[in-house]
SELO-383380 format. One record per atom (N, C-alpha, C, CB): residue number from 1; atom name; x, y, z. Coordinates in steps of 0.2 Angstrom, whole numbers. Each point is the difference from the previous one (the first is absolute). Glycine has a CB too. Example, Ala and Ser with C-alpha at 12.3 -4.5 7.8 and 13.67 -1.06 7.14 Angstrom:
2
1:N:66:-28:39
1:CA:-4:6:0
1:C:4:6:0
1:CB:-9:-6:6
2:N:7:11:-10
2:CA:4:6:1
2:C:-4:5:3
2:CB:6:-3:-10
END
This chain:
117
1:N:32:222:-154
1:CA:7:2:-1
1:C:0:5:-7
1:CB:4:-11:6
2:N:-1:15:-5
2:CA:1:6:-5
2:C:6:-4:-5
2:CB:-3:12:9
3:N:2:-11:-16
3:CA:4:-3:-5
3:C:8:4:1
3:CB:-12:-2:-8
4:N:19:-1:6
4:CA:4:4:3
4:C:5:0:-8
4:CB:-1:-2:16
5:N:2:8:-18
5:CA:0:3:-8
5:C:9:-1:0
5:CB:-14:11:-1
6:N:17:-15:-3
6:CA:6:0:0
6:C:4:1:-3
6:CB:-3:-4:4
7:N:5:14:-7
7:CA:4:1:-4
7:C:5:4:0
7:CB:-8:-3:-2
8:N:10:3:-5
8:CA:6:8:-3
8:C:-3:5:-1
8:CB:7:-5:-6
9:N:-8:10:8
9:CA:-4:5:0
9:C:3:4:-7
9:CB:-3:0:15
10:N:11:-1:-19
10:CA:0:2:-6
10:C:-3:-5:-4
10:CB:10:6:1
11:N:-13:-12:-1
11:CA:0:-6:-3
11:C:-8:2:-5
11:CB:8:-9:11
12:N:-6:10:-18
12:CA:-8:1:-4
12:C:-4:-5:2
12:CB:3:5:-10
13:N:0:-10:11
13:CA:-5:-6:-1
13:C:-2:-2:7
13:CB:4:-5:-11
14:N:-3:7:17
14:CA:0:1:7
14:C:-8:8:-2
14:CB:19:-4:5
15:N:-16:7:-9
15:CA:-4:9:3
15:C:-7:-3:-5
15:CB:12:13:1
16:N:-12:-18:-6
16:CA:-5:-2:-1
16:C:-5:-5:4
16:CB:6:3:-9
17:N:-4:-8:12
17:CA:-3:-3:4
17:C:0:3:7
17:CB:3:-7:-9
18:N:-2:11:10
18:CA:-3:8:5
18:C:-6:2:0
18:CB:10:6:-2
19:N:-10:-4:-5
19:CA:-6:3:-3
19:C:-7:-4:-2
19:CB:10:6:-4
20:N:-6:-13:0
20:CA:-8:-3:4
20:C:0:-4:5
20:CB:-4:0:-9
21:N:7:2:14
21:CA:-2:-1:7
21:C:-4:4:5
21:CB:10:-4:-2
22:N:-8:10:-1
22:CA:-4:7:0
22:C:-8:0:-3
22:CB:13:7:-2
23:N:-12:-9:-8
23:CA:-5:0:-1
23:C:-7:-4:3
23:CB:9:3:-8
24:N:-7:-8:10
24:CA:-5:-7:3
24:C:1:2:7
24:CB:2:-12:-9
25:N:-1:16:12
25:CA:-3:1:7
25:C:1:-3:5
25:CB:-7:4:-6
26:N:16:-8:3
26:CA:1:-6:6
26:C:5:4:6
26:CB:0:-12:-11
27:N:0:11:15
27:CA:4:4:6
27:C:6:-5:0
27:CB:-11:4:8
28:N:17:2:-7
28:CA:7:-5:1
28:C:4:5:6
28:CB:2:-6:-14
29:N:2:2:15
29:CA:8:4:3
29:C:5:0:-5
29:CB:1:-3:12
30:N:2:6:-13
30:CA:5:1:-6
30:C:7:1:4
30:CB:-8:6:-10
31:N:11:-11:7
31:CA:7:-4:3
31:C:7:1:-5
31:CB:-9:-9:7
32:N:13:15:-4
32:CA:6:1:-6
32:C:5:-6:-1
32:CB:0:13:2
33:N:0:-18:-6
33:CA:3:-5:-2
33:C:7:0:2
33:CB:-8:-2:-8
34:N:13:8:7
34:CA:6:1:1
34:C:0:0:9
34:CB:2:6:-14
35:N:-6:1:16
35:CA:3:1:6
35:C:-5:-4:5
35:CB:5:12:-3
36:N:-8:-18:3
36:CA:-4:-3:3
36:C:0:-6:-6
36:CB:-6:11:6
37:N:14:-15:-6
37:CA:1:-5:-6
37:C:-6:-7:7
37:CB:19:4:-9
38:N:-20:-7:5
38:CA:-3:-6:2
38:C:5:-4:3
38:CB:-9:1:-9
39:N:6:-4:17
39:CA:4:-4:4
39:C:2:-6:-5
39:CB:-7:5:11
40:N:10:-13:-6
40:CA:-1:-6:-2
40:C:-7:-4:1
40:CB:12:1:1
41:N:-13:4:6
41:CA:-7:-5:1
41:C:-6:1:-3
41:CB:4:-1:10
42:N:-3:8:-14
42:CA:-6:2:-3
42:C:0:-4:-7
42:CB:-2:12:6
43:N:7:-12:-8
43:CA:1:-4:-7
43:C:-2:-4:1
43:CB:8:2:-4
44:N:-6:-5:8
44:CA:-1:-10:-1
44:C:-8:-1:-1
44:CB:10:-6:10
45:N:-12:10:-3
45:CA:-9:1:2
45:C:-3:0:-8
45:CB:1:9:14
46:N:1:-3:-17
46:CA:-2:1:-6
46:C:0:-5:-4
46:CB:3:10:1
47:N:2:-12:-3
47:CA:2:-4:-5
47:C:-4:-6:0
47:CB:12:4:1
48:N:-12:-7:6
48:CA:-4:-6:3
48:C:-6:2:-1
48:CB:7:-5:8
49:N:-9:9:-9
49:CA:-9:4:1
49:C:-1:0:-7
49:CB:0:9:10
50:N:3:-6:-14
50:CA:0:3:-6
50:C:0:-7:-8
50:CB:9:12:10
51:N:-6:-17:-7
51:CA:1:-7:-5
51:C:1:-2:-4
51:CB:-5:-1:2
52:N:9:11:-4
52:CA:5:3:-3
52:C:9:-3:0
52:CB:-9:9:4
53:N:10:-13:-10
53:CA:8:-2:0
53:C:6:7:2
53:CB:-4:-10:-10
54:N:8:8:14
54:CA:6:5:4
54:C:2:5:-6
54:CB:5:-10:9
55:N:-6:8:-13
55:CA:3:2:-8
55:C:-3:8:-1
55:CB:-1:-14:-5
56:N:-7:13:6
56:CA:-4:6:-2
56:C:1:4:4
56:CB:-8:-4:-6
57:N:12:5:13
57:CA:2:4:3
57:C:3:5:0
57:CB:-3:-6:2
58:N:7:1:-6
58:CA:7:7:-3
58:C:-2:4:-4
58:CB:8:-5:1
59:N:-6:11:-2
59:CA:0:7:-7
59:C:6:-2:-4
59:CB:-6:12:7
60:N:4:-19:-13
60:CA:2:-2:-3
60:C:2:4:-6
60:CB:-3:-9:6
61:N:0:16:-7
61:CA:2:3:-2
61:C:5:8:1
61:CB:-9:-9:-1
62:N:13:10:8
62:CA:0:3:4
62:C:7:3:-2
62:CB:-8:-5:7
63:N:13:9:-6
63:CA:6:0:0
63:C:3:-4:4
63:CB:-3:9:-3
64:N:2:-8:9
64:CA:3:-3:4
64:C:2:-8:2
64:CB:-4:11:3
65:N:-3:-14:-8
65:CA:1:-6:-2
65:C:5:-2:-4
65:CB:-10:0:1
66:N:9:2:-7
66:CA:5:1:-4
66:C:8:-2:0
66:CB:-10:7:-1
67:N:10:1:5
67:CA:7:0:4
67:C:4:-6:3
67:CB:-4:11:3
68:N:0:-15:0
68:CA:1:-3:6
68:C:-1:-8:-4
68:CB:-6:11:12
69:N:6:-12:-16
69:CA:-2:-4:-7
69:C:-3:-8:3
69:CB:12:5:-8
70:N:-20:-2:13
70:CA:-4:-5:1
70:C:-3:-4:-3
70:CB:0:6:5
71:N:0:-5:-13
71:CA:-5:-5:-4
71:C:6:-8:-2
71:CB:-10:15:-7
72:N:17:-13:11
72:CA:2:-4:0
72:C:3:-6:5
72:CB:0:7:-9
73:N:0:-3:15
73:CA:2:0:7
73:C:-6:-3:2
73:CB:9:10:2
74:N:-18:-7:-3
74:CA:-5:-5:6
74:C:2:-8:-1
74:CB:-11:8:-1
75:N:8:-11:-5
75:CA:2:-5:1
75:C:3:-3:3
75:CB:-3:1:-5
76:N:9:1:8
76:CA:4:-5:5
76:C:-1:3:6
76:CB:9:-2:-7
77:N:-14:6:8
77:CA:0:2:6
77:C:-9:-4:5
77:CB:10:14:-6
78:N:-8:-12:11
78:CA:-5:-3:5
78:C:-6:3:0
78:CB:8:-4:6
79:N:-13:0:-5
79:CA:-7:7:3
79:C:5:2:6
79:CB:-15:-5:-2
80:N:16:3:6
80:CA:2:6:5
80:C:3:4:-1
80:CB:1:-5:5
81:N:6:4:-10
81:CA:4:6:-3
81:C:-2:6:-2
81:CB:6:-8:-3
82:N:-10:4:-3
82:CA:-6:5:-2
82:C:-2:4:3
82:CB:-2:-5:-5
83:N:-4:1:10
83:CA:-2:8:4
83:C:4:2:3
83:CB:-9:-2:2
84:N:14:0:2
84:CA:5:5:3
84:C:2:6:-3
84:CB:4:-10:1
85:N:-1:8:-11
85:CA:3:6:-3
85:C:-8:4:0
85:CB:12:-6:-9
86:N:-17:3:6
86:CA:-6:7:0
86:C:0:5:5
86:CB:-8:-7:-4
87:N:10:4:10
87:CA:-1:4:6
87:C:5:3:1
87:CB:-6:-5:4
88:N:11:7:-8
88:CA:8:3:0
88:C:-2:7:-4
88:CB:10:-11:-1
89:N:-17:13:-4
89:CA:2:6:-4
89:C:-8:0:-4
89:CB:15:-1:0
90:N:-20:4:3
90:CA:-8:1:-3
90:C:0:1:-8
90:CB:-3:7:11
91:N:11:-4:-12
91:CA:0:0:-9
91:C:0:-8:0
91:CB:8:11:-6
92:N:-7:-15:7
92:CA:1:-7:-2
92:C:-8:-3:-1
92:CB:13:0:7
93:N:-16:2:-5
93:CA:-8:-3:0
93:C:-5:4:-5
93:CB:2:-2:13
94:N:-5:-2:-16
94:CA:-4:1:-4
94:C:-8:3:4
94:CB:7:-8:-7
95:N:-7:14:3
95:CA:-4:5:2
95:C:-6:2:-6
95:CB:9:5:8
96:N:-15:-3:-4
96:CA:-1:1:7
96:C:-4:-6:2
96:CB:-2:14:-1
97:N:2:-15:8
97:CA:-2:-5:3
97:C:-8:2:4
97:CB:15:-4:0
98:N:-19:0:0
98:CA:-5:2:2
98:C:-3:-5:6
98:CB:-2:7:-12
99:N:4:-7:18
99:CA:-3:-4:8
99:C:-6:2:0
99:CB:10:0:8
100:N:-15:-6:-8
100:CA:-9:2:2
100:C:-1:-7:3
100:CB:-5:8:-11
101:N:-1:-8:15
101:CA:1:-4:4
101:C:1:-6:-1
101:CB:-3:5:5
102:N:0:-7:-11
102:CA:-2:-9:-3
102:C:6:0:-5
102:CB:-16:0:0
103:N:20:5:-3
103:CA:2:1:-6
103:C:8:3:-1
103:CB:-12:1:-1
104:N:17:-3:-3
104:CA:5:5:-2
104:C:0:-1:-8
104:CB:8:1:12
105:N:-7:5:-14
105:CA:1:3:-7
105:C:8:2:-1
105:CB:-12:5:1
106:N:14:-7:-5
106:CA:8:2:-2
106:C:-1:2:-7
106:CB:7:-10:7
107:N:-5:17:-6
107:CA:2:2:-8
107:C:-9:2:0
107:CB:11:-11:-7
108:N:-10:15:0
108:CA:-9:4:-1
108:C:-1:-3:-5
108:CB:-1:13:4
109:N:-6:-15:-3
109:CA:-3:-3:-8
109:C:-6:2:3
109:CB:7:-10:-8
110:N:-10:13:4
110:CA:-8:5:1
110:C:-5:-7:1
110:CB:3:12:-10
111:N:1:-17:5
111:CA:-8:-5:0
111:C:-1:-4:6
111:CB:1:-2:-11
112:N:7:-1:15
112:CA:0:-2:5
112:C:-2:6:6
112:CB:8:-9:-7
113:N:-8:13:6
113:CA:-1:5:7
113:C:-7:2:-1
113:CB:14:5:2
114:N:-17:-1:-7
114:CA:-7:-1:-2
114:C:-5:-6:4
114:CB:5:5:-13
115:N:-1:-12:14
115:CA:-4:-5:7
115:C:-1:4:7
115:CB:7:-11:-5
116:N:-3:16:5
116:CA:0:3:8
116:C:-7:5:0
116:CB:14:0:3
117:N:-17:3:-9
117:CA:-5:5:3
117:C:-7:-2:0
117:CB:6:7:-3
END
């Protein structure tokens, strides 16, 4: 299974972890987060794969977080709800996301993804 690359293609930190995706000679599909937002079923899949709290999924950094004044509203809300809203708007998800077969990566950190080559 070919790794499937999951980003903002304005996103620096997206166009860096491109690059050493490129550098280390790893093969992907590159998947635009907005027009190709992530389903509910792929979330959960992820999330449950991943052993990752629901939390680090969001671009808790994001505008649209923000806006939408999530850092006070998850907690009352459900895992379901949650994935639900992820799957209302690809800005809402923390990027870039990296599907390999054994693995998902949320967010770039060189030291954690430096395990993949």
């Amino acid at each position: 299974m070919k790794s499937i690359f999951i980003c903002y293609p304005k996103c620096s930190t997206c166009q860096k972890a491109r690059k050493f995706l490129e550098e280390k000679g790893i093969e992907f599909e590159e998947r635009h987060i907005v027009e190709q937002n992530p389903k509910q079923d792929e979330l959960k899949r992820w999330i449950a794969q991943s052993g990752l709290p629901i939390k680090r999924f969001f671009n808790t950094s994001g505008l649209k977080y923000k806006a939408l004044q999530l850092k006070d509203k998850l907690p009352n809300m459900t895992e379901t709800e949650q994935i639900e809203l992820l799957a209302t708007d690809g800005m809402l998800v923390k990027r870039p996301l990296l599907i390999t077969q054994d693995r998902i990566l949320v967010g770039f950190k060189p030291a954690e993804w430096e395990t993949l080559a």
